[in-house]
C-alpha positions as CSV (number, residue, x, y, z in Angstrom):
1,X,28.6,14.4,-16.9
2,X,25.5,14.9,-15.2
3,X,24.9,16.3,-11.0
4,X,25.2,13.6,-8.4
5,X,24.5,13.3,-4.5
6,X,25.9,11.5,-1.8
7,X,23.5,10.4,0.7
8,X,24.6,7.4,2.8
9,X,24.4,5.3,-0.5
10,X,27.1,5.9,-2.4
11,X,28.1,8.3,-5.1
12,X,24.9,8.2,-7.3
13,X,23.3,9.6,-10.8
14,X,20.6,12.1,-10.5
15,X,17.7,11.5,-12.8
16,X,15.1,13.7,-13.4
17,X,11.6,12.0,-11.7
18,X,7.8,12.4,-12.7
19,X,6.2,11.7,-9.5
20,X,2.6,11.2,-10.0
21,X,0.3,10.7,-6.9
22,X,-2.9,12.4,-5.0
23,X,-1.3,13.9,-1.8
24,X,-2.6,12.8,1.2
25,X,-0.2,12.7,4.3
26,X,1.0,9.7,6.1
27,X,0.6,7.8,2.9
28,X,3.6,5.9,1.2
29,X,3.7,8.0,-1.4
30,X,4.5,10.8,1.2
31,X,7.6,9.0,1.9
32,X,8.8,8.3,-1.2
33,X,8.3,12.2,-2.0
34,X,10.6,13.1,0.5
35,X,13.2,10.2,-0.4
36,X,13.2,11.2,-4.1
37,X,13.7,14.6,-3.2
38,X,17.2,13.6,-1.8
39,X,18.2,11.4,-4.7
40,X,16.5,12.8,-7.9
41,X,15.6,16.1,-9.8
42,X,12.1,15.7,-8.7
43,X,8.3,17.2,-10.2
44,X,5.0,16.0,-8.7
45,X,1.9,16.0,-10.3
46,X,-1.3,15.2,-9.6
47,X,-4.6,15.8,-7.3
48,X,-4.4,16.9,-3.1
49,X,-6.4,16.2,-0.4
50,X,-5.2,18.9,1.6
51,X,-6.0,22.4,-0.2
52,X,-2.9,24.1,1.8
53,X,-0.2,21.3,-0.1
54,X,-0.4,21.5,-3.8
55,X,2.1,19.4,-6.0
56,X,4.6,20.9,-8.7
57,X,1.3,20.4,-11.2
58,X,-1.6,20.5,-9.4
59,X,-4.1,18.2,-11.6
60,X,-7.7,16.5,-11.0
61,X,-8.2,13.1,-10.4
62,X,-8.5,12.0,-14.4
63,X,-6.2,14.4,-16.0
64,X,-3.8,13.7,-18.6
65,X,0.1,14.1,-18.2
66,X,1.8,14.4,-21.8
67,X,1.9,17.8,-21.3
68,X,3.3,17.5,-18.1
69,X,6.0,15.7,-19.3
70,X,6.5,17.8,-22.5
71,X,7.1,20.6,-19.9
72,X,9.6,18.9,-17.3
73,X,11.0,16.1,-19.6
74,X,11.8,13.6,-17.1
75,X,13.4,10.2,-17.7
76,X,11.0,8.3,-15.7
77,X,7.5,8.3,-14.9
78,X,6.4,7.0,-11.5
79,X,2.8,6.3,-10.7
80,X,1.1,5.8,-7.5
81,X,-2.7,5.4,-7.9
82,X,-4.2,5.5,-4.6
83,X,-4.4,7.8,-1.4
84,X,-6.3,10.1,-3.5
85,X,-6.5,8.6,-6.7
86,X,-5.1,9.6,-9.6
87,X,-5.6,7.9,-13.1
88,X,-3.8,9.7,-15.9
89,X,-5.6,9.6,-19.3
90,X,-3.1,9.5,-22.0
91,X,-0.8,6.8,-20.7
92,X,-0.3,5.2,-23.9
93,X,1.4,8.1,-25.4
94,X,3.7,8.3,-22.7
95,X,7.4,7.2,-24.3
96,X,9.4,7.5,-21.0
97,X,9.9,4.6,-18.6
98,X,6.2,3.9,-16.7
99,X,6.9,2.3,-12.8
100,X,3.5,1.7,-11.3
101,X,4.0,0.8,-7.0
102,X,1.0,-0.3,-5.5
103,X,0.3,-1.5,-1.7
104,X,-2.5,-2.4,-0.3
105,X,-3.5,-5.3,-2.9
106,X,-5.4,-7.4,-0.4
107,X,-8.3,-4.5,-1.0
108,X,-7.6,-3.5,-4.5
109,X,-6.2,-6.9,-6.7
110,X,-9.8,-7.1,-8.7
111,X,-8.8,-3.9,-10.7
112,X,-4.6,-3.5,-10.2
113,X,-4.4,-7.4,-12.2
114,X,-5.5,-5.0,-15.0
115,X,-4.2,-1.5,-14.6
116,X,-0.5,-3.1,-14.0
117,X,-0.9,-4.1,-17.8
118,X,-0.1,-0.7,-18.6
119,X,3.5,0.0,-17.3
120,X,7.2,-1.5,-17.8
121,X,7.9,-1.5,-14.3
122,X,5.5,-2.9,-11.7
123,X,6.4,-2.9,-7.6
124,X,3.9,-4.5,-4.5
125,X,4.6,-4.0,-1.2
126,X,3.0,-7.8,-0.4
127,X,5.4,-10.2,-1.9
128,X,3.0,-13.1,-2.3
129,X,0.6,-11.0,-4.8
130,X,3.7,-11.2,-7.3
131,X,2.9,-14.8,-8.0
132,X,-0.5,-14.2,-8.4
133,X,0.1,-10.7,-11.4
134,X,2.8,-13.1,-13.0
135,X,-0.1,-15.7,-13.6
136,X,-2.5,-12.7,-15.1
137,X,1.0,-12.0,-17.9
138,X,2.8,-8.9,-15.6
139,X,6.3,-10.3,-16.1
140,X,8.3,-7.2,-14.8
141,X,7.1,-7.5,-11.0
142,X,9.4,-6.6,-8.2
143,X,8.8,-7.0,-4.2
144,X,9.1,-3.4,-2.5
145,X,8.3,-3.5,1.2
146,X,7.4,-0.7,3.0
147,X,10.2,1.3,5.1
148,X,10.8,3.9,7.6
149,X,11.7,7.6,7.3
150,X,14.9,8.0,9.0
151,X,13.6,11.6,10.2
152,X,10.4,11.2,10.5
153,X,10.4,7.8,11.8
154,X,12.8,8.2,14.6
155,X,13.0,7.7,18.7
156,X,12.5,10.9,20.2
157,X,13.6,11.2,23.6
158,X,11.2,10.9,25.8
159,X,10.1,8.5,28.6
160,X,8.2,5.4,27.7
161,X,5.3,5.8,29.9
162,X,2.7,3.7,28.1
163,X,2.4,0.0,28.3
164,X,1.4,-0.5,25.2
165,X,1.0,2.4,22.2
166,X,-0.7,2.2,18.7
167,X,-1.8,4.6,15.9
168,X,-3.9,3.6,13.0
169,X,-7.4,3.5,11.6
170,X,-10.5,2.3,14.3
171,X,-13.2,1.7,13.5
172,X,-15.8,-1.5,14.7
173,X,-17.8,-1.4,11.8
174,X,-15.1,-1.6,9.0
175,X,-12.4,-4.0,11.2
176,X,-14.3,-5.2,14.4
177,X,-11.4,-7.5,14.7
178,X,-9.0,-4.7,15.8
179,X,-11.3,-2.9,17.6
180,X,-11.6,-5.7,20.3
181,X,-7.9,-6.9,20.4
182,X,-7.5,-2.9,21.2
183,X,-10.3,-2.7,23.6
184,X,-8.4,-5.6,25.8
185,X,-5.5,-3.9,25.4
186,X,-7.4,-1.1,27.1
187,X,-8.8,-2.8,29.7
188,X,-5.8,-4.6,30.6
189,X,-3.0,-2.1,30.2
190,X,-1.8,1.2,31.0
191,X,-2.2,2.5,27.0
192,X,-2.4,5.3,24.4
193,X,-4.2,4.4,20.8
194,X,-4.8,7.2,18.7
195,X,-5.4,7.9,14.9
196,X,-5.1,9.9,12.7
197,X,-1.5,10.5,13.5
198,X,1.6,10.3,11.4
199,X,5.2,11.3,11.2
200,X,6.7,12.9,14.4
201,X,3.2,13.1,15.7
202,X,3.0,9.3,15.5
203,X,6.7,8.5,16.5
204,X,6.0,10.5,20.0
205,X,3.7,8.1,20.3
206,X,5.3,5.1,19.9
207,X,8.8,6.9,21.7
208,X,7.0,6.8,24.9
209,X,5.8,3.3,24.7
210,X,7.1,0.7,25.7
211,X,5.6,-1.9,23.3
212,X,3.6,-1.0,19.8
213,X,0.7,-3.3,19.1
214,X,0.5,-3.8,15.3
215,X,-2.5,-5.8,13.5
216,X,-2.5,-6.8,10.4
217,X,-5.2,-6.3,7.3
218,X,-4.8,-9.3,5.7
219,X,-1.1,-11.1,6.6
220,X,0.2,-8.2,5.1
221,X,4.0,-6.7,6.4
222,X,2.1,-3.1,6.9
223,X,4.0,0.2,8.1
224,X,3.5,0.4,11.2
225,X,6.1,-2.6,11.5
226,X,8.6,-0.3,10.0
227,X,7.2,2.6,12.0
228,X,7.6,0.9,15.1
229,X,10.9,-0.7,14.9
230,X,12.4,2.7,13.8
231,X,11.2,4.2,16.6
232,X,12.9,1.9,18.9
233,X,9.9,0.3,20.4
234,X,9.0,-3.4,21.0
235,X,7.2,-4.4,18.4
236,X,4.4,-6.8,19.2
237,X,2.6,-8.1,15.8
238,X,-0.1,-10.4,14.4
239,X,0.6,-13.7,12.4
240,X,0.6,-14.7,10.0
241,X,2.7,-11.8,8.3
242,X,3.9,-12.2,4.5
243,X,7.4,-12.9,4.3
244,X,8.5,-10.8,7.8
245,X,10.7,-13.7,8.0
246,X,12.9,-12.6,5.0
247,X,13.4,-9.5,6.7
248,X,13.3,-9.7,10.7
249,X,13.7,-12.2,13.0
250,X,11.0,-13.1,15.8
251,X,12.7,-13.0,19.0
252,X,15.3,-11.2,17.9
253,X,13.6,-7.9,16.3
254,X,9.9,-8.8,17.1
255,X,7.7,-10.5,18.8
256,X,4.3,-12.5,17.8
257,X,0.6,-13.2,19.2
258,X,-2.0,-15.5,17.4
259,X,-4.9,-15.2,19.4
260,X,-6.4,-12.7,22.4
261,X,-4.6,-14.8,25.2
262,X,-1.7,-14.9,23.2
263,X,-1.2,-11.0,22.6
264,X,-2.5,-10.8,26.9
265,X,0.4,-13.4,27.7
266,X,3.1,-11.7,25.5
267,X,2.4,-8.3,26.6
268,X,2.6,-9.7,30.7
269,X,5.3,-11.4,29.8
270,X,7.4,-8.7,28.2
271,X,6.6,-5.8,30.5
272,X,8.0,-8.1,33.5
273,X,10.9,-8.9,31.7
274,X,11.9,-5.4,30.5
275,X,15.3,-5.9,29.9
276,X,14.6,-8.4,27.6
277,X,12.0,-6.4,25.7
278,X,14.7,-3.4,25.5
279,X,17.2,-5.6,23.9
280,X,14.9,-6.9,21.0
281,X,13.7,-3.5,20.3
282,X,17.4,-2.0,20.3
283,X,18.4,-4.8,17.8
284,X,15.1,-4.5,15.5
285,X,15.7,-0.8,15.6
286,X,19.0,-0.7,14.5
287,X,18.4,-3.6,11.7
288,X,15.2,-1.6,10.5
289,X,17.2,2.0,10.2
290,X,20.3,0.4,8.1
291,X,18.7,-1.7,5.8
292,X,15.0,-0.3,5.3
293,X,14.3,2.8,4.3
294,X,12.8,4.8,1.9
295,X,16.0,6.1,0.7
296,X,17.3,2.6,0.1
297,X,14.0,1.6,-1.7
298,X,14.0,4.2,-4.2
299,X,17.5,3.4,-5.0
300,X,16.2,-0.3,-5.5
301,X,13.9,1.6,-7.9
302,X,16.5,2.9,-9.5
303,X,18.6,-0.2,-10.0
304,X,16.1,-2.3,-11.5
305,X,15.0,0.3,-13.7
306,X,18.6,0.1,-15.0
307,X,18.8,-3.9,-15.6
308,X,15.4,-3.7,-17.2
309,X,15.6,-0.8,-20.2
310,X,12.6,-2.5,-22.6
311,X,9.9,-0.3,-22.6
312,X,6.7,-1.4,-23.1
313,X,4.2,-0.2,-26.3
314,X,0.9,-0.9,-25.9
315,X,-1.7,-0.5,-29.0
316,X,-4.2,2.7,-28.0
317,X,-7.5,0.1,-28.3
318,X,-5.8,-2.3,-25.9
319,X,-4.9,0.5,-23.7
320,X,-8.3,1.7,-23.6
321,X,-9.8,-1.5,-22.6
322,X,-7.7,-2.4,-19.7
323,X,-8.1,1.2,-18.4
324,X,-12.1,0.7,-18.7
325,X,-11.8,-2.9,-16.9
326,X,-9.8,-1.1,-14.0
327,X,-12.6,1.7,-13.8
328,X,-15.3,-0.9,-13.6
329,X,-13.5,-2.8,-10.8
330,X,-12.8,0.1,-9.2
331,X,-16.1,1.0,-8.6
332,X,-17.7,-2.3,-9.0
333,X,-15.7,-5.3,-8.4
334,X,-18.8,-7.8,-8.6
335,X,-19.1,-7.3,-12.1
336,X,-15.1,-8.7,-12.8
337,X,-16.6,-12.5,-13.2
338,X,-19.6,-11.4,-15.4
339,X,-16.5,-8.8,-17.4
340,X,-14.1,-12.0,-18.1
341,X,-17.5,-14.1,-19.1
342,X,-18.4,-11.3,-21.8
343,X,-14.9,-10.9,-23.3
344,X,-14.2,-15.2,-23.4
345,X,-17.7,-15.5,-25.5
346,X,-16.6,-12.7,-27.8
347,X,-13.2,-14.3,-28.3
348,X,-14.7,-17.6,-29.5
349,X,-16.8,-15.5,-31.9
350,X,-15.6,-14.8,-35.7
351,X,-16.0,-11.1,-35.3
352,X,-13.5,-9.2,-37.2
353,X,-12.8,-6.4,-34.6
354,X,-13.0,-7.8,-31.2
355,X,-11.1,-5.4,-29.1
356,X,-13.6,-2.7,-30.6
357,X,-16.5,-4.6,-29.7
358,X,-15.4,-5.4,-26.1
359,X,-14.8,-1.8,-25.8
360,X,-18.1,-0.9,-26.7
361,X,-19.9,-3.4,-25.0
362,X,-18.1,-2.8,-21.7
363,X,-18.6,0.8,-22.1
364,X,-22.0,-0.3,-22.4
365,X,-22.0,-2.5,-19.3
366,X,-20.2,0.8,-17.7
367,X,-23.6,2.5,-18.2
368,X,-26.3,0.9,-16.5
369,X,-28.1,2.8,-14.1
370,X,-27.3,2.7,-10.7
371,X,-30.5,0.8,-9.3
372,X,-29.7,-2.3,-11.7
373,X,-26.2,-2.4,-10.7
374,X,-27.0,-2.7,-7.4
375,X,-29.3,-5.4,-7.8
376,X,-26.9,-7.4,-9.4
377,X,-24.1,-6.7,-7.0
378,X,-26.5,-7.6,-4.0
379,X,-27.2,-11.0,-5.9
380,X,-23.6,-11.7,-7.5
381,X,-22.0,-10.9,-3.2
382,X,-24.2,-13.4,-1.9
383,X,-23.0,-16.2,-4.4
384,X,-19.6,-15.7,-3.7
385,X,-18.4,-18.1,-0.7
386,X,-15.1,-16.0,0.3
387,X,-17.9,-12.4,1.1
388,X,-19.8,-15.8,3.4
389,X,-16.5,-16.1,5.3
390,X,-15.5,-12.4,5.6
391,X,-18.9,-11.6,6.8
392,X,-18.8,-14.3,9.2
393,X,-15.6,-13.5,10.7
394,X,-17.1,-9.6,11.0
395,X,-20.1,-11.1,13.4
396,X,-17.6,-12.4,15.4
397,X,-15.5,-10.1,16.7
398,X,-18.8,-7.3,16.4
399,X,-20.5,-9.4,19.4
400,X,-16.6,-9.7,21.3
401,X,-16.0,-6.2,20.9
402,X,-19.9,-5.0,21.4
403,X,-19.6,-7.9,24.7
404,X,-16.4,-6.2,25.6
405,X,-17.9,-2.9,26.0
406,X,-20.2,-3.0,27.9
């Protein structure tokens, strides 16, 4: 009988864990490192963006694993791609169980639709993307959310001496649209935003204020919502938010704004009526530090690994191509319409190799120089009427926020 552990959840199984993921702190990965470290025998693999923190196997961003995992012999592979990405090469001769998690699908879909292909378990952090990978053939696809770290992510005692606190990426050029709600919230209110902040360093933040403004990237149930409950803050959030509602209840664990005057009015409201505010951020805390964590998602991990033991086999050519497609789109997503175009024509052909030639061709495609890429990108972005909205919307809150500045 193998080792076990007892960690709040039960007496459990340890397996023996591949983690492979570029390090780069703050990131879920990070957290699900230090949750697997409580409930498997874990090795890490793979690229860092911090040359003081190397994983077990310290490996560039393209390497292959096989010998990796000739080495540690794990029972399960688990894959993160971004933060600092890592693509393993030689995933097709891989045996063990492959899990793939990816977040952050609002920005990446054009090339995860293909790389998910590639692995017998598949896990999104944004439920309603699991629809949309079950429509491109990824059967085995399982809602993770994000969660807190019940050490990391915890109140610390201090006073709450900020009206309003928040901790995340700013910048006007890339997200204009937070930028402004965040300057009214500093013109309006007594605040502290910061970046580049995470773990304890972010949680005395949000411990000494009283509410945590969280904005969205696109409807997406982000971190900081976990973040912020766990630290037992008030957590004021954006709608719409995908499927919060399964997992909180507003006015009872959070509270919502739709528009400027809405977030103002909530935030008046709220700091007026104190008591109030304590009691939802005491009951969302509590809710948030029971039944979402990181420990409790890997053992969800776990336990669908378990009900679903087929492993997929994928043919080395196939492999191959899907691996190209999700370089291409990585790098270039304009050129996924003109991809699917090129590989439906060769399909309707009577070539006796297809899979070959799409592989060559693409690797072909993959080759242009950079000038004519560019071109096309340029011309293919202005066709497409979804960039139109998006770059309308980013006018629009540049001249509020630029407006708001001055």
């Amino acid at each position: 009988m193998g080792p076990s552990v007892i960690y709040g959840l039960g007496k459990r199984k340890m397996r023996k864990v591949l983690l492979a993921y570029g390090y780069q702190q703050g990131t879920t990965p990070f957290y699900y490192e230090r949750a697997l470290r409580k409930l498997s025998t874990l090795t890490t693999a793979g690229p860092s963006i911090d040359v003081q923190h190397k994983l077990d196997f310290p490996l560039p961003s393209l390497a292959p694993l096989l010998e990796v995992i000739q080495k540690v012999n794990p029972d399960l592979l688990l894959l993160f791609p971004e933060g600092k990405n890592f693509f393993p090469q030689d995933l097709e001769k891989i045996t063990i169980p492959k899990i793939l998690i990816l977040s952050d699908l609002f920005i990446s879909f054009h090339w995860h639709q293909d790389y998910a292909h590639l692995f017998d378990l598949v896990f999104i952090t944004q439920r309603k993307y699991i629809k949309k990978l079950q429509k491109k053939g990824i059967k085995h696809v399982f809602w993770l959310p994000n969660a807190c770290d019940l050490e990391l992510h915890q109140q610390i005692p201090l006073r709450r001496i900020y009206d309003v606190g928040f901790v995340g990426t700013i910048n006007p050029w890339h997200n204009p649209r937070r930028s402004f709600y965040l300057e009214l919230i500093k013109k309006n209110f007594h605040s502290c935003i910061k970046t580049n902040l995470w773990g304890r360093a972010m949680s005395r933040v949000y411990s000494q204020s009283k509410i945590v403004f969280n904005i969205n990237g696109a409807g997406d149930l982000n971190m900081r919502v976990f973040e912020a409950l766990s630290c037992g803050a008030l957590l004021l959030t954006d709608r719409p938010v995908d499927s919060i509602d399964l997992l909180f209840q507003e006015g009872e664990h959070f509270i919502s704004y739709r528009s400027p005057s809405g977030m103002l009015n909530k935030i008046n409201f709220y700091l007026q009526n104190y008591k109030q505010a304590q009691k939802i951020a005491s009951q969302g805390q509590k809710l948030v530090r029971e039944k979402h964590t990181y420990l409790q998602r890997v053992q969800q991990i776990f336990n669908t690994l378990d009900a679903n033991k087929k492993i997929k086999i994928l043919p080395p050519s196939e492999t191959k191509i899907l691996l190209l497609k999700t370089y291409l789109k990585l790098n270039y997503p304009f050129l996924e319409k003109e991809i699917q175009k090129l590989k439906n024509e060769l399909q309707k052909s009577k070539l006796k190799s297809k899979e070959q030639l799409i592989f060559l061709l693409l690797s072909l495609f993959s080759r242009l120089k950079p000038n004519y890429r560019q071109r096309f990108i340029q011309f293919y972005k202005r066709l497409r009427k979804e960039y139109l909205l998006e770059l309308r919307n980013w006018i629009y809150y540049q001249f509020k926020w630029q407006r708001l500045k001055k």
